[in-house]
MOPAC internal coordinates of N, CA, C and O (Angstrom, degrees):
PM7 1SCF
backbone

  N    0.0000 0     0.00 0     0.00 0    0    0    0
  C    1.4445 1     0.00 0     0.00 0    1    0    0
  C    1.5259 1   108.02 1     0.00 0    2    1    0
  O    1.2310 1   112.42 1   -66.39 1    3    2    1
  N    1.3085 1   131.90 1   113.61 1    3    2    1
  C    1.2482 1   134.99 1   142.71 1    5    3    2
  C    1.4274 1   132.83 1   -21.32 1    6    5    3
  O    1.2310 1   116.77 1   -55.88 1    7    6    5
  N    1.4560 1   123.74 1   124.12 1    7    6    5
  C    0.9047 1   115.82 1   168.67 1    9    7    6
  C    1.5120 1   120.49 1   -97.81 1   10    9    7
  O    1.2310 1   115.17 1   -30.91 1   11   10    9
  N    1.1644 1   126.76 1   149.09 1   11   10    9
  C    1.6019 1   127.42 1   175.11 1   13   11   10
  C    1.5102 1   100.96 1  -135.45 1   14   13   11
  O    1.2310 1   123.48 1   -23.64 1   15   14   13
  N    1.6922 1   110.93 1   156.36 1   15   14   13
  C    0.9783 1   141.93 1   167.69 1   17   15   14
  C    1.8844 1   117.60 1  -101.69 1   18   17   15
  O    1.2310 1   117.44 1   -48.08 1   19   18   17
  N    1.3985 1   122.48 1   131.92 1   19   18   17
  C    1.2490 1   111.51 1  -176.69 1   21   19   18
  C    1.4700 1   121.98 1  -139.97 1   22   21   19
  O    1.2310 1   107.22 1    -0.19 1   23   22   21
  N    0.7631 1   141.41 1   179.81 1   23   22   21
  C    1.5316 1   119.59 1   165.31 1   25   23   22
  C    1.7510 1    96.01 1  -140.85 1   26   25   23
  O    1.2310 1   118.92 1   -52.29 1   27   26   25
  N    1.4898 1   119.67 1   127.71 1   27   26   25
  C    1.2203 1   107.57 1   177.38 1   29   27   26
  C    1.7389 1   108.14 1  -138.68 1   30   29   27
  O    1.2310 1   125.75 1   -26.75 1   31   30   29
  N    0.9830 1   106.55 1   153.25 1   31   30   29
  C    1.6449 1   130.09 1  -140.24 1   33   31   30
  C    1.5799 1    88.53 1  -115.40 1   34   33   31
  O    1.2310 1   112.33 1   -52.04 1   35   34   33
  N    1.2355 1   132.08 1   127.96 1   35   34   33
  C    2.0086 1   131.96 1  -176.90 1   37   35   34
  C    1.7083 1    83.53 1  -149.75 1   38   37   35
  O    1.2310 1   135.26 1   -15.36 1   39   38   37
  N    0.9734 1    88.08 1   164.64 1   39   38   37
  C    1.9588 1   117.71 1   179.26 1   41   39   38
  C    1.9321 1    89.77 1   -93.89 1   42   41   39
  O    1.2310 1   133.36 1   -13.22 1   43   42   41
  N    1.1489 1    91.79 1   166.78 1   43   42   41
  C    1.4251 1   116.25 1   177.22 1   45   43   42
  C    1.2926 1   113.03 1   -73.15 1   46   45   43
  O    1.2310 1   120.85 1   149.55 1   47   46   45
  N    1.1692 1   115.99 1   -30.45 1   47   46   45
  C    1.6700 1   114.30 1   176.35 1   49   47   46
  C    1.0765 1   103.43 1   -60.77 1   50   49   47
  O    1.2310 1   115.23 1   121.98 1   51   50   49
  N    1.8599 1   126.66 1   -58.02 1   51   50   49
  C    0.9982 1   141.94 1  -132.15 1   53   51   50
  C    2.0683 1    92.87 1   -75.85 1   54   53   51
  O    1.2310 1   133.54 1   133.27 1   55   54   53
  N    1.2856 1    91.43 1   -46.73 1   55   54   53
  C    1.6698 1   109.46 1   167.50 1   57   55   54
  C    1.4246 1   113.45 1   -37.27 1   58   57   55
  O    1.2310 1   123.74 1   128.15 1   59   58   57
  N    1.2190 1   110.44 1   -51.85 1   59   58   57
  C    1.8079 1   122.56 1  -145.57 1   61   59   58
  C    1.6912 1    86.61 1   -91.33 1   62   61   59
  O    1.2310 1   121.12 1   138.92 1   63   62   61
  N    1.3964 1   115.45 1   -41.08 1   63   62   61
  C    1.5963 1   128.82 1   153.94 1   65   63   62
  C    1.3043 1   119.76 1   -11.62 1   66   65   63
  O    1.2310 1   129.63 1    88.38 1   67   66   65
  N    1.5272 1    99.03 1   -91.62 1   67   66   65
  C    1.7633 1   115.54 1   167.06 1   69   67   66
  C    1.4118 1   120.71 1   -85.07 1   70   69   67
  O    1.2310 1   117.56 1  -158.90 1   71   70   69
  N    1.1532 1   122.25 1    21.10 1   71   70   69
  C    2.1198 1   121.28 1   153.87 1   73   71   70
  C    1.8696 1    90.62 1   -95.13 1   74   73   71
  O    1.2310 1   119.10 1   141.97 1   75   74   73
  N    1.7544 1   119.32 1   -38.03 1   75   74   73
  C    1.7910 1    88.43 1   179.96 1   77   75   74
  C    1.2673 1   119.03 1   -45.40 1   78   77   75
  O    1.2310 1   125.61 1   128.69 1   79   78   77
  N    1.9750 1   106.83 1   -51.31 1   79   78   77
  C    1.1913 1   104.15 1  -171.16 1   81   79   78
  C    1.2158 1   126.89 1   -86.13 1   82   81   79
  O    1.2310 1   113.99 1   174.16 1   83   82   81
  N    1.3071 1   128.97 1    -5.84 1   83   82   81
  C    1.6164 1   125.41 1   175.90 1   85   83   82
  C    1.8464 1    92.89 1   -76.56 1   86   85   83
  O    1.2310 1   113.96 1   114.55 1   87   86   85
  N    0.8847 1   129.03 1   -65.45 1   87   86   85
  C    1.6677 1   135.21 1  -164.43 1   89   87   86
  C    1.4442 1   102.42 1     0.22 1   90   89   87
  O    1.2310 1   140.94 1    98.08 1   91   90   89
  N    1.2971 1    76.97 1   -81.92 1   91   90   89
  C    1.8271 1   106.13 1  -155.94 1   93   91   90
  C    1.6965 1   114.01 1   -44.45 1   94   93   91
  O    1.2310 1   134.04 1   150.11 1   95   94   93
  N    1.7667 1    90.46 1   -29.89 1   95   94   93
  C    1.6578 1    83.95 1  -167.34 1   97   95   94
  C    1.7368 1   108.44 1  -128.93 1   98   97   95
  O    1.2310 1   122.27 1  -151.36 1   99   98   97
  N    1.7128 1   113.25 1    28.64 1   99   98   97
  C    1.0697 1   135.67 1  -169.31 1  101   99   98
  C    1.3795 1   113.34 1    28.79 1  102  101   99
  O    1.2310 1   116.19 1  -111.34 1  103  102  101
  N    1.3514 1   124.83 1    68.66 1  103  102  101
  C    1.3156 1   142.33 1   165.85 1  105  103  102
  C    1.8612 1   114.73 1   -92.05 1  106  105  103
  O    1.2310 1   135.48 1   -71.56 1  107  106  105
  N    1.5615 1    87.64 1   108.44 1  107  106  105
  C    1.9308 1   108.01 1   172.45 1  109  107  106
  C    1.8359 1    98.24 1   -38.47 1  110  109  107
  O    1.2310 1   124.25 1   -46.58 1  111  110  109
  N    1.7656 1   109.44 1   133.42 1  111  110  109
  C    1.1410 1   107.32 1  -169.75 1  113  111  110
  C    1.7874 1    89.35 1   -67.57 1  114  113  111
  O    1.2310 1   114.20 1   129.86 1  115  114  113
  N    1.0972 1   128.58 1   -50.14 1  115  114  113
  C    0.8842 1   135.75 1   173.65 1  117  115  114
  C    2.1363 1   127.96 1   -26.02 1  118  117  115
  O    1.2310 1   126.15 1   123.22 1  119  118  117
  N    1.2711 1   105.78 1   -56.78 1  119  118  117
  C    1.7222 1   123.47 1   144.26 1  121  119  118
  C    1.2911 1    92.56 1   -36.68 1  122  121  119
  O    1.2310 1   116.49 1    93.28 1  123  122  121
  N    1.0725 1   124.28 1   -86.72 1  123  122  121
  C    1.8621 1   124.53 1  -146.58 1  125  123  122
  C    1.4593 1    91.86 1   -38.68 1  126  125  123
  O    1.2310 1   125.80 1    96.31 1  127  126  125
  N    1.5958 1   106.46 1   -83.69 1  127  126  125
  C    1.2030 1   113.68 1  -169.59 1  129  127  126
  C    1.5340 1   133.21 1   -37.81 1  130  129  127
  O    1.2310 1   120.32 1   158.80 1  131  130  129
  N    1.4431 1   117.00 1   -21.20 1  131  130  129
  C    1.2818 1   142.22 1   166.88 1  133  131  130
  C    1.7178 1   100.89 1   -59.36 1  134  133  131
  O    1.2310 1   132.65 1   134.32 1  135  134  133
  N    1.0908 1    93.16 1   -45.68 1  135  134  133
  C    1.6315 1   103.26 1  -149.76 1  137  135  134
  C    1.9207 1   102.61 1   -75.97 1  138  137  135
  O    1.2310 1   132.20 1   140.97 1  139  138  137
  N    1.6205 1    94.05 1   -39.03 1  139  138  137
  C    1.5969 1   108.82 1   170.12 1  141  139  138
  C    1.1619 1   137.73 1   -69.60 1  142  141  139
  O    1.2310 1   122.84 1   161.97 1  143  142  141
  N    1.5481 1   112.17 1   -18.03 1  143  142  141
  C    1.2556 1   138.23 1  -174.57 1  145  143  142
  C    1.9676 1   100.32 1  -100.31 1  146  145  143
  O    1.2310 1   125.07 1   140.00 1  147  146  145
  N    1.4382 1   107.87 1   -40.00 1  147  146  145
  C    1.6499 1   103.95 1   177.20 1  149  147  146
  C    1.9469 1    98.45 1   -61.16 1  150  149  147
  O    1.2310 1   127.72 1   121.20 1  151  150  149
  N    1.7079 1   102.75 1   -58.80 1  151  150  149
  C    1.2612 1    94.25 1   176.45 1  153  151  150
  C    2.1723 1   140.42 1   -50.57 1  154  153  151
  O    1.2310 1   130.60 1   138.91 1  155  154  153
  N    0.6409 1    97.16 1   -41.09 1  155  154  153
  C    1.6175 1   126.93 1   156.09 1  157  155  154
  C    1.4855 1    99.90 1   -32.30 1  158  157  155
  O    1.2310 1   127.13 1   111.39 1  159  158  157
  N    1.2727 1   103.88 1   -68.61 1  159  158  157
  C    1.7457 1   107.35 1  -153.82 1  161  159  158
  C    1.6355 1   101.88 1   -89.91 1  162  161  159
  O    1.2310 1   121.41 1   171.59 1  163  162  161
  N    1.4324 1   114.91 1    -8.41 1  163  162  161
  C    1.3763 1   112.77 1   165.71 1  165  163  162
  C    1.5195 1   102.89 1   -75.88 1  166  165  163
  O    1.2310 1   118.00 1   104.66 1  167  166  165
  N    1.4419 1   121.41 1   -75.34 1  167  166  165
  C    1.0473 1   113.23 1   171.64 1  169  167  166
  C    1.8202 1   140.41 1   -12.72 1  170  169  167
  O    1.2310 1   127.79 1   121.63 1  171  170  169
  N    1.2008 1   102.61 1   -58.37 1  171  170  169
  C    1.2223 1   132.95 1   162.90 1  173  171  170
  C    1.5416 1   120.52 1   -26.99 1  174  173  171
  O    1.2310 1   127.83 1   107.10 1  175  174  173
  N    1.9558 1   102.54 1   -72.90 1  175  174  173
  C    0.8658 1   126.52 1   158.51 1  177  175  174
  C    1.8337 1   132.54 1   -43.49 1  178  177  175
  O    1.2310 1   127.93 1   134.92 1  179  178  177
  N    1.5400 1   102.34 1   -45.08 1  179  178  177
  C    1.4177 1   125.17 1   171.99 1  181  179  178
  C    1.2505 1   111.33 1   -54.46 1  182  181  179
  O    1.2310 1   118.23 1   118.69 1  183  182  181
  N    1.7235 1   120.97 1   -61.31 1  183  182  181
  C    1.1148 1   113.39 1   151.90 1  185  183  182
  C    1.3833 1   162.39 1   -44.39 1  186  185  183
  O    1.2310 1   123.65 1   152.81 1  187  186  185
  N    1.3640 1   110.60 1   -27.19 1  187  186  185
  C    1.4906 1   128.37 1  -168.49 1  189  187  186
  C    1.8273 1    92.87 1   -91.68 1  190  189  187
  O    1.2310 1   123.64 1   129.69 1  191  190  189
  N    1.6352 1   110.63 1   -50.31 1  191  190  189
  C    1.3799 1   107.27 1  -158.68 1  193  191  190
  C    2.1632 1   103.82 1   -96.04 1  194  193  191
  O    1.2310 1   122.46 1  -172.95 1  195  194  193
  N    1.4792 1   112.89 1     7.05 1  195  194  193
  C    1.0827 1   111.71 1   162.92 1  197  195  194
  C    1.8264 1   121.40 1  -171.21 1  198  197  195
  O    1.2310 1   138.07 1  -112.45 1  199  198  197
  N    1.1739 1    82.58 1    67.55 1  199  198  197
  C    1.8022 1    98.87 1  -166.74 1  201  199  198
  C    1.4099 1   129.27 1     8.48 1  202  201  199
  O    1.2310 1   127.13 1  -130.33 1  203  202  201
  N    1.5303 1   103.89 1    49.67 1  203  202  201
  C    1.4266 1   118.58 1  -167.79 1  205  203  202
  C    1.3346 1   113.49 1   -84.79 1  206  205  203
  O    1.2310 1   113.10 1   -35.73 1  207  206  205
  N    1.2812 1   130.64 1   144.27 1  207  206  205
  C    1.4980 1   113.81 1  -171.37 1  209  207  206
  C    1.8012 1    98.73 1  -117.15 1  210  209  207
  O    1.2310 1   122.46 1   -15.00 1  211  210  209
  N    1.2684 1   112.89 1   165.00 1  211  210  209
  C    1.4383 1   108.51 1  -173.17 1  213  211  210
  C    2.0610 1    96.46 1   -97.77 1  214  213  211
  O    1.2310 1   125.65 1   -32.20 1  215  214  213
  N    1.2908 1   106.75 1   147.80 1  215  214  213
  C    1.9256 1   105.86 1   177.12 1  217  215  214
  C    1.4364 1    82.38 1  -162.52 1  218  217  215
  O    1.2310 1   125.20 1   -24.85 1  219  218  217
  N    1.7253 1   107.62 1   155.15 1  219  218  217
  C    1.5712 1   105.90 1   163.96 1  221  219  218
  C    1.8001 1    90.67 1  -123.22 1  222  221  219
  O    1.2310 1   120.27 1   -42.81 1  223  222  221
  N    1.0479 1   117.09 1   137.19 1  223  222  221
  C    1.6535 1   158.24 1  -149.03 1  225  223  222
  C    1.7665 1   104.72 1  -105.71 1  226  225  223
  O    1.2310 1   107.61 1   -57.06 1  227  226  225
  N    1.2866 1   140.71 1   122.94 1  227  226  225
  C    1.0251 1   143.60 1   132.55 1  229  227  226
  C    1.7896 1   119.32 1   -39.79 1  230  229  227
  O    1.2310 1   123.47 1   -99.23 1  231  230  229
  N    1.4662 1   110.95 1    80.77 1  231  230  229
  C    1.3741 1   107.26 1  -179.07 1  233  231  230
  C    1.6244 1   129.84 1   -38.83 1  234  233  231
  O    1.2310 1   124.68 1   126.61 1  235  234  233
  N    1.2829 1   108.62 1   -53.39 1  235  234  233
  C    1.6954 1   116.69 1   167.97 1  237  235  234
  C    1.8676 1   113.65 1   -43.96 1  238  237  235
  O    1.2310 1   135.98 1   135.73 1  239  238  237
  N    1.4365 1    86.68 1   -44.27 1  239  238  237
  C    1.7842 1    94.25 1  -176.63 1  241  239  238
  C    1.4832 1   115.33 1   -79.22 1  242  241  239
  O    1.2310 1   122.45 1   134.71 1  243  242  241
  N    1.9198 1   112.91 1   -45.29 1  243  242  241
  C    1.1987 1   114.80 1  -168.68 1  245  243  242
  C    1.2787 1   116.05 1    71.20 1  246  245  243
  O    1.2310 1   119.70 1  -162.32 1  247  246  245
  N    1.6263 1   118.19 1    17.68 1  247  246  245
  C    1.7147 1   150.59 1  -172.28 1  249  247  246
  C    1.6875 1   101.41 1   -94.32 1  250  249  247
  O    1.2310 1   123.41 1   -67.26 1  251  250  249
  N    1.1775 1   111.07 1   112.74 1  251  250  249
  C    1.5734 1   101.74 1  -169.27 1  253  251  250
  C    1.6176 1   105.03 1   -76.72 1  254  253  251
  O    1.2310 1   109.46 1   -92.70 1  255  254  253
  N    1.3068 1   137.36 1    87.30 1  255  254  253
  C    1.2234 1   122.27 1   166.93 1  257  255  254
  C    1.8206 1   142.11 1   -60.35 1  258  257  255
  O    1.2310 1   117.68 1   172.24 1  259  258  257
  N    0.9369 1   122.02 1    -7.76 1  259  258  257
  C    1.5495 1   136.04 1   170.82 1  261  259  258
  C    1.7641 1   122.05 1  -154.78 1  262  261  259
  O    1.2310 1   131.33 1   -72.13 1  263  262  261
  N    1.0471 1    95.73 1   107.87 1  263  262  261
  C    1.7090 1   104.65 1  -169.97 1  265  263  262
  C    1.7955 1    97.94 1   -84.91 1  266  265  263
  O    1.2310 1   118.77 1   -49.62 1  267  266  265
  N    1.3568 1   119.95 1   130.38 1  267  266  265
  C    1.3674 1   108.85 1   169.68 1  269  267  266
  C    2.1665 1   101.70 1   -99.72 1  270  269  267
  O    1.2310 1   131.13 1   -41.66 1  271  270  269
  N    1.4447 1    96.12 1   138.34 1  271  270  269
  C    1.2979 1    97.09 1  -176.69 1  273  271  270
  C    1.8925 1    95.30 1  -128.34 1  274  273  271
  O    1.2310 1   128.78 1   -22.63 1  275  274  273
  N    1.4160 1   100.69 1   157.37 1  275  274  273
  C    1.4796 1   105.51 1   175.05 1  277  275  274
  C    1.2018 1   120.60 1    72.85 1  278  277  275
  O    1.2310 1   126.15 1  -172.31 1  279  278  277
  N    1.5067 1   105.79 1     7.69 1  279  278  277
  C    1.8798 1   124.79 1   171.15 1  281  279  278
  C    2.0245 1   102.28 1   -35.67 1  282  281  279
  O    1.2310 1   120.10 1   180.00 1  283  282  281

């Protein structure tokens, strides 16, 4: 695995964003972003190579509750 160096630039929301979710469960800002960027590029991928769209789903229901569009 490669290592890289980066410097990346987010708005304050985007900040105030990922401190809710790192807090609680002491997640390296660094992890998150790892973790958002692996997810992202699956997505991405999902889409381009089989017109998959990204939604997160009420499992019990199988009720799609939030469709992400414009990924």
């Amino acid at each position: 695995m490669a290592n890289y160096r980066i410097a990346v630039t987010v708005s304050d929301e985007i900040i105030r964003s990922l401190d809710s979710v790192a807090q609680p469960r002491s997640i390296a800002f660094a992890e998150l972003l790892r973790k958002a960027l692996t997810l992202y590029t699956a997505a991405k991928k999902a889409q381009r190579d089989h017109g998959f769209e990204v939604c997160f789903y009420d499992p019990g229901s199988m009720k799609i509750e939030v469709e992400v569009i414009n990924l």
